[in-house]
C-alpha positions in Angstrom: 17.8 -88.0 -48.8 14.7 -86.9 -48.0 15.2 -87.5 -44.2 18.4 -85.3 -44.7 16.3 -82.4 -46.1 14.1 -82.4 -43.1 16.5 -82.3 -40.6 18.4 -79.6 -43.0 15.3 -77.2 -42.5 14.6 -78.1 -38.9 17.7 -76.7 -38.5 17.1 -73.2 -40.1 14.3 -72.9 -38.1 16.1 -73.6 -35.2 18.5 -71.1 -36.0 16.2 -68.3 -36.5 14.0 -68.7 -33.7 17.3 -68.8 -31.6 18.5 -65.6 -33.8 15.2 -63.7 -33.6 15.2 -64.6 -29.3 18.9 -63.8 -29.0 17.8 -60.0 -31.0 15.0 -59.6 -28.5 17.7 -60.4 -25.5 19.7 -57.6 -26.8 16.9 -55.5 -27.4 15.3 -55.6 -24.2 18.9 -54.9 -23.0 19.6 -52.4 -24.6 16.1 -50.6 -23.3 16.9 -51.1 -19.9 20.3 -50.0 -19.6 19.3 -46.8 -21.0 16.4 -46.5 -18.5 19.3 -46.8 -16.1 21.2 -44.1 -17.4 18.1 -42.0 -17.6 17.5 -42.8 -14.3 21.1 -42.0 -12.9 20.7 -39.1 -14.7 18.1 -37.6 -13.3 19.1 -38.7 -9.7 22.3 -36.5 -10.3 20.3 -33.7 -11.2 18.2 -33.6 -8.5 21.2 -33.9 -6.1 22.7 -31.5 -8.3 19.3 -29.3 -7.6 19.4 -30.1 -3.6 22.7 -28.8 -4.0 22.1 -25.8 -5.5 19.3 -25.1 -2.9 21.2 -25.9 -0.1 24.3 -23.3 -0.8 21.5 -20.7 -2.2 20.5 -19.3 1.0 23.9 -18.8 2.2 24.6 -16.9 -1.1 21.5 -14.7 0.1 22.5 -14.3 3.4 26.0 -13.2 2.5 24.5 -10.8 -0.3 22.3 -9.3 2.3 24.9 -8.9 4.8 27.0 -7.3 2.2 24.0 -4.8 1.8 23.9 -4.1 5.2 27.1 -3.4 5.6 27.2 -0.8 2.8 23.8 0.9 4.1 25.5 0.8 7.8 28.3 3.1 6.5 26.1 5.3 4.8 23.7 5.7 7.3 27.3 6.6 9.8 28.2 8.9 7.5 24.9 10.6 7.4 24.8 10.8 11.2 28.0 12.5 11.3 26.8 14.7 8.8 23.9 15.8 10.9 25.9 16.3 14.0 28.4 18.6 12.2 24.9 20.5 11.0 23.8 20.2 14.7 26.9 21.7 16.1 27.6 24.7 13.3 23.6 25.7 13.4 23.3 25.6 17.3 23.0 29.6 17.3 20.9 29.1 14.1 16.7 29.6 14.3 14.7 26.7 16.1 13.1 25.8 12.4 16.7 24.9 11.3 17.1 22.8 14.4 14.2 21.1 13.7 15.1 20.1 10.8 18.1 18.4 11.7 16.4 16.6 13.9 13.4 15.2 11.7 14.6 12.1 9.8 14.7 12.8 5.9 14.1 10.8 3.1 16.8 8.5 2.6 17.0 7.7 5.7 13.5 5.8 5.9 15.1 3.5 2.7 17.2 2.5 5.1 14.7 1.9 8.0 15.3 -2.3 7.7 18.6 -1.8 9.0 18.9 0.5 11.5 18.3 -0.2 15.2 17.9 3.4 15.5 15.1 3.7 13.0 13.7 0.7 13.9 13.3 1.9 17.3 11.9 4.8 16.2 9.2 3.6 14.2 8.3 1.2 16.9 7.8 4.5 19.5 5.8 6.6 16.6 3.2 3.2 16.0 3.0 3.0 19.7 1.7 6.4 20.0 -0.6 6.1 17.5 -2.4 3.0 18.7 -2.3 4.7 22.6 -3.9 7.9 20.8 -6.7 5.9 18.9 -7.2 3.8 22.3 -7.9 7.4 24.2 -9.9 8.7 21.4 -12.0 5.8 21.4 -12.3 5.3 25.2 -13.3 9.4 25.2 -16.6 8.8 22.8 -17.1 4.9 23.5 -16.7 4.3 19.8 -16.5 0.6 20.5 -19.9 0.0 21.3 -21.0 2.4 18.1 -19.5 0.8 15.8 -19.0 -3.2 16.7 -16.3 -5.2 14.5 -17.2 -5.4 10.7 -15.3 -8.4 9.1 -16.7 -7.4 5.3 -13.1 -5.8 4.0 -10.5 -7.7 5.8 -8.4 -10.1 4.7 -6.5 -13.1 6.4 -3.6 -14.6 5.5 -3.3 -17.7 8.3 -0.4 -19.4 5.9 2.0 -16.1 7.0 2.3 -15.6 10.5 -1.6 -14.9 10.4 -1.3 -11.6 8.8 -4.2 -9.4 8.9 -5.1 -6.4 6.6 -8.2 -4.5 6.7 -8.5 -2.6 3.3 -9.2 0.9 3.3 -9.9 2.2 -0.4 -7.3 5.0 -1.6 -5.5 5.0 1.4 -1.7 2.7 -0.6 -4.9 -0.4 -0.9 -3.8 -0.9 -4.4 -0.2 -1.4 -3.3 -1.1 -4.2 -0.2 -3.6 -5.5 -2.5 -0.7 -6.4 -4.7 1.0 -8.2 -1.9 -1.8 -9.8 -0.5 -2.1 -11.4 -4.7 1.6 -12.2 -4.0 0.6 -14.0 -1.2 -1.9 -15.9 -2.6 0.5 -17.5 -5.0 -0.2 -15.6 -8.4 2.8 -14.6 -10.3 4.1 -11.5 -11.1 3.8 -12.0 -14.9 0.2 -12.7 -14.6 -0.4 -10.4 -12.6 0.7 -7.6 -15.4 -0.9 -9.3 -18.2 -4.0 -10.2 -16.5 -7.3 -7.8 -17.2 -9.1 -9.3 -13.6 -9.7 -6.4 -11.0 -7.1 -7.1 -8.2 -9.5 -7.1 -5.6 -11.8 -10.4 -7.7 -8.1 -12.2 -7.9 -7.6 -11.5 -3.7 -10.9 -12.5 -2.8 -10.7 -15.7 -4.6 -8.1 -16.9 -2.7 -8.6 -15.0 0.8 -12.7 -15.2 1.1 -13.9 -12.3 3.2 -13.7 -14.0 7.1 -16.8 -14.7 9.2 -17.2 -12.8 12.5 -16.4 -15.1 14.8 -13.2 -16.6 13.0 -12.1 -13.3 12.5 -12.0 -12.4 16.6 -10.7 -15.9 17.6 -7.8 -14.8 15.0 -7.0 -11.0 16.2 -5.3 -11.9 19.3 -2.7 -14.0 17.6 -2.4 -12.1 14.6 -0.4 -9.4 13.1 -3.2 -7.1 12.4 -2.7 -3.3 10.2 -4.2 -1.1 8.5 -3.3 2.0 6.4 -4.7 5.6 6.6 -5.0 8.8 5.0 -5.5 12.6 5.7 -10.0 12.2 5.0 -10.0 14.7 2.5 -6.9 13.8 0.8 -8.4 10.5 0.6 -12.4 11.5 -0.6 -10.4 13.8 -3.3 -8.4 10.8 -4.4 -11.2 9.0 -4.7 -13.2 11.8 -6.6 -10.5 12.3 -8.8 -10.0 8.6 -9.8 -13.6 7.4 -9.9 -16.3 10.6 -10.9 -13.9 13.6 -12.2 -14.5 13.5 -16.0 -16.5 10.9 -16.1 -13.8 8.6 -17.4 -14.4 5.5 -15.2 -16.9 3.8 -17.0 -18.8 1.7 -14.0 -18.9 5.4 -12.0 -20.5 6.9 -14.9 -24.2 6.1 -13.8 -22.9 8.1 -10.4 -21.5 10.9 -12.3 -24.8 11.6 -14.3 -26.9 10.8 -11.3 -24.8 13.6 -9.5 -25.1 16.3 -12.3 -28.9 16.3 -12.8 -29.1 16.6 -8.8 -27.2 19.1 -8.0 -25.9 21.6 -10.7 -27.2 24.4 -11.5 -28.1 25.2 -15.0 -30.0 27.4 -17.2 -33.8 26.8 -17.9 -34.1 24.9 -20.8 -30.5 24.3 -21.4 -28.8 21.0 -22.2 -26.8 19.0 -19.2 -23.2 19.1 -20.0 -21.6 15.8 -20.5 -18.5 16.5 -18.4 -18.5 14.4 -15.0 -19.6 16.3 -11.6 -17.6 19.1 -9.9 -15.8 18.4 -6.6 -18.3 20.7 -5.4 -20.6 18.6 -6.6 -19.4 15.3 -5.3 -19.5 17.0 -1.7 -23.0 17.9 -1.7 -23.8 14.4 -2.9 -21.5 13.2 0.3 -23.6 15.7 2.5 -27.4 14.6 1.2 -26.1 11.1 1.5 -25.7 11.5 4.9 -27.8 13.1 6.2 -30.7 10.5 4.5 -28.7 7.6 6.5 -27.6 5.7 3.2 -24.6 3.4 3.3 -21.7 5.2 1.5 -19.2 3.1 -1.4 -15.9 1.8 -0.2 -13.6 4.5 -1.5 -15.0 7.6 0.6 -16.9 5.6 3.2 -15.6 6.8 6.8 -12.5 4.7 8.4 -14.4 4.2 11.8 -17.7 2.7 10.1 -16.1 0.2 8.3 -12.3 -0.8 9.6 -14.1 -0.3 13.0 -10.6 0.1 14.7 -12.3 0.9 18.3 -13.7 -2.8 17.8 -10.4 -4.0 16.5 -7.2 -3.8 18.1 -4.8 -3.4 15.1 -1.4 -4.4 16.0 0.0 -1.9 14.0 -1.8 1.9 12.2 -0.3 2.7 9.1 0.2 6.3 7.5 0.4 7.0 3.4 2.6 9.7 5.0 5.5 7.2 5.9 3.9 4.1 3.6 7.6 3.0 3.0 9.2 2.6 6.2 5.8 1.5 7.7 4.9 -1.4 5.5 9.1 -2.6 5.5 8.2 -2.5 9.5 5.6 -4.8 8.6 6.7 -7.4 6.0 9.8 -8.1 8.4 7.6 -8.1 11.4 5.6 -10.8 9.6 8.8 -12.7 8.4 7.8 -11.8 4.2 11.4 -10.2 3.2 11.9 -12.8 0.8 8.5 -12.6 -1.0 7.5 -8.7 -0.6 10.8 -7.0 -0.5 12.0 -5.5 -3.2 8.8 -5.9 -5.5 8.7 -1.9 -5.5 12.0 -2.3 -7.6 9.5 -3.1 -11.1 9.8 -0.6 -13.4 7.1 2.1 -13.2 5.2 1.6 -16.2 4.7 -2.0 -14.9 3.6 -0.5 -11.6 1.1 1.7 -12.7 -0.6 -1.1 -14.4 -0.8 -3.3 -11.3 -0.9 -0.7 -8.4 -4.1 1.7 -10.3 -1.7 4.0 -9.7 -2.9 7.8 -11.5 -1.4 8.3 -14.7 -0.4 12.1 -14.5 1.8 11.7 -11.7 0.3 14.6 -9.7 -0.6 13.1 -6.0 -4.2 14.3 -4.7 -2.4 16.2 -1.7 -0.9 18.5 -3.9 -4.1 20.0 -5.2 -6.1 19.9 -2.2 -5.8 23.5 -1.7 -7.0 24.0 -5.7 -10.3 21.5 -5.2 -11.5 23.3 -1.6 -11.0 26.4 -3.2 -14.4 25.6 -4.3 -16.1 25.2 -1.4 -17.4 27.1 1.3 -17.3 27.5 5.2 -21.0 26.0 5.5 -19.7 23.1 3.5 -17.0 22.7 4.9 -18.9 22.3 8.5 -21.3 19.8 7.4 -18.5 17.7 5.7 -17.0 17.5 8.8 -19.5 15.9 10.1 -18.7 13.4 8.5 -15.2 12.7 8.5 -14.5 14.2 12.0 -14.1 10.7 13.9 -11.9 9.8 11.4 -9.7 13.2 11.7 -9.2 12.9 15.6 -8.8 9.0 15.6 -5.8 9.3 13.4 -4.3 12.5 14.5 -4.8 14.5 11.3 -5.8 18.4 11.4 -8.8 19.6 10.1 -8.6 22.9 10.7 -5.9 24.0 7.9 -8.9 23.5 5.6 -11.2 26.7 7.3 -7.8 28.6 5.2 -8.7 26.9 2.3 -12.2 27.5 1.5 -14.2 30.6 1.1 -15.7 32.3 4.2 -19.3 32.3 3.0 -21.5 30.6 0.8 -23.2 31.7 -2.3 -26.2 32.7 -0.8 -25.0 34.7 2.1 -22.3 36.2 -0.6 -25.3 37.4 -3.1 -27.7 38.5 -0.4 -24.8 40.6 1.3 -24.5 42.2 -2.6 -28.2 42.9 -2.6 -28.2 44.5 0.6 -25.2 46.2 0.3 -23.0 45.0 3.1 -20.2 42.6 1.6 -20.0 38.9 3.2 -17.0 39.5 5.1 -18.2 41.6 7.8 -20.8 39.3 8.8 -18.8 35.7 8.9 -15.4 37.0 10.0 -16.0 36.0 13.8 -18.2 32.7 12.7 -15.1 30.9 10.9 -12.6 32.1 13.3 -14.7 30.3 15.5 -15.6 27.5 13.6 -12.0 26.0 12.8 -11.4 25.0 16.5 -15.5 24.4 17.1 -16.5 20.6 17.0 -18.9 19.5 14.5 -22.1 18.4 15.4 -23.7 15.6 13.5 -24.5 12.5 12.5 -21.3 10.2 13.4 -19.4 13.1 14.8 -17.6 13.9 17.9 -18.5 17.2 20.2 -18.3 18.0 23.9 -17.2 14.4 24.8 -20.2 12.5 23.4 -21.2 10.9 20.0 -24.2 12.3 18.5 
């Protein structure tokens, strides 16, 4: 009996241990056929991914052919528009011919695909980099002012694309690109309170001299310029006037006390410097030799382009169609295109752009309405290289100021003979007269 009992309970153990193994077979089965499953599923999604990646492009290509296409007929039809304008106004006046002639508006949206405009483009940058080289060669810029590598910036990972930053002159704009680029995303980029330029620099350090040079002849190499005084009242506008930029305040004050004019005793007014003001500082900063801040230093002592053959010189005049040439010269359609497309709100807020909407070249004539024909002269002194190395005309400014300064105009008053008679000839003269001074060009030599 007792034997019996043994073997009895022997036997339930038995049977559990074999139960509890046979669970943990099943078990562990179970586990790995659904790793399998996970794993066939996710090898069907990446196919399912390498699918999708595959056809995408050709979805692109086909979207942008369709684009084309629909900007090719519009671009016809505007072509036969303008020769049926040619042919009616053929008796008409030569400014009405002209105006046929110069490309408008819409027709530099559609720059990227036309052969015609493409061409075009291609002649006007050639001209301007033949006009800096003969400017250059005329006053031997290149050995005044050797290559400075401090505000470039190198992109080796895109066709070695090379920007040299010039402040106010669409930077904010490339300096957005150049962040694109460097693999930030857009979203950031909106949210983010960093300064644009800190972001760029962090990942496109500024380049050493020498790897700069060993780059240029390889690279695609731009800049982008401006009208001089459309730029320094840009910059005056968005940095000193008011006193509204809080890290330009110091310079504000610091421009006040030293050159307005007050009564004896009186209090300084807190309101930022005049444009008036910010000249003369420009003026007295020059002449003592000091180093001038980014946004109204001179093109030619900083971009250096004597010392650096730029592939290609870039107007805020025709930013559009110029910086299209270049994104599809450096093979970036599918990054850069079409960022202009964010809504403006969003675009202010990553391009610095000005929040009344009024563009410095519309007021130019307002702000020089302040100044006078001596001014005028020894700001050219200045900014003269800059004026003739880019082909932009300095002398529509001598119509802009006043013809004499304040002293001649209250000693003519005390003497009884008004200004006019005496300065007439002198700013005549003076418009088509080359400026003389430090950094400027006259009678074929730099002085």
């Amino acid at each position: 009996m007792i034997i019996r009992l043994r073997y009895g309970r022997r036997l339930q153990t038995y049977l559990k241990i074999g139960a509890c193994v046979l669970v943990g077979v099943c078990y562990f089965a179970f586990l790995f056929r659904e790793s399998l499953n996970a794993y066939e599923h996710r090898e069907r999604v990446a196919a399912a991914e390498l699918e999708a990646d595959v056809s995408e492009p050709s979805k692109q290509q086909l979207k942008l052919k369709r684009q084309q296409l629909q900007r090719q007929r519009l671009l016809s039809k505007q072509q036969e528009q303008q020769s049926k304008v040619t042919t009616n106004a053929s008796s008409g006046s030569s400014a009405a011919a002209a105006a046929v002639i110069a490309p408008s508006p819409s027709a530099l949206t559609l720059y990227e695909y036309s052969e015609e405009l493409h061409s075009r483009t291609e002649r006007e940058l050639q001209k301007r980099s033949e006009h800096l080289a003969a400017v250059c060669e005329r006053y031997k810029l290149q050995e005044k002012y050797p290559p400075n590598p401090w505000e470039f910036f190198v992109s080796p990972g895109h066709n070695n694309l090379v920007w040299c930053n010039v402040f106010k002159a669409a930077s904010s704009t490339w300096m957005y690109y150049f962040n694109i680029l460097a693999g930030y995303d857009v979203k950031y980029l909106q949210r983010t309170e960093m300064q644009p330029l800190e972001l760029a620099r962090k990942r496109f350090p500024r380049p050493e001299l020498a790897e700069l040079m060993e780059l240029l002849p390889s690279a695609l190499s731009f800049l982008f310029v401006r009208d001089p005084f459309e730029r320094i009242l840009s910059a005056y506008r968005n940095k000193l006037e008011g006193n509204k930029n809080t890290f330009y305040k110091a310079l504000g004050n610091k421009i006040v006390h030293r050159f307005r004019r007050r009564q004896l005793g009186g209090p300084w007014p807190r309101c930022g410097p005049t444009f008036e003001e910010f000249v003369r500082f420009l003026i007295a900063e020059h002449e003592a030799g000091k180093k001038f801040d980014e946004h109204w230093a001179p093109i030619y002592s900083f971009c250096t382009p004597c010392s650096v053959n730029f592939t290609i010189i870039g107007k805020t005049e025709t930013f559009q169609r110029d910086s299209e040439y270049i994104i599809r010269q450096a093979g970036l359609e599918s990054l850069l295109l079409g960022l202009g497309k964010l809504p403006q709100r969003k675009l202010r807020k990553i391009g610095n752009q000005a929040r009344s909407g009024v563009k410095s070249e519309a007021l130019v004539e307002r702000y020089f309405d302040d100044l006078d024909r001596s001014t005028l002269d020894q700001l050219l002194k200045i900014y003269r290289i800059d004026f003739e190395l880019f082909d932009y005309d300095y002398r529509k400014y001598y119509d802009m100021v006043n013809p004499w300064s304040l002293e001649q105009s209250t000693a003519g008053v005390q003497a009884g003979v008004h200004p006019t008679t005496t300065t007439t000839t002198t700013s005549s003269a003076g418009a088509s007269a080359a400026v003389v001074g430090n950094g400027a060009v006259t009678q074929g030599q730099v002085t």
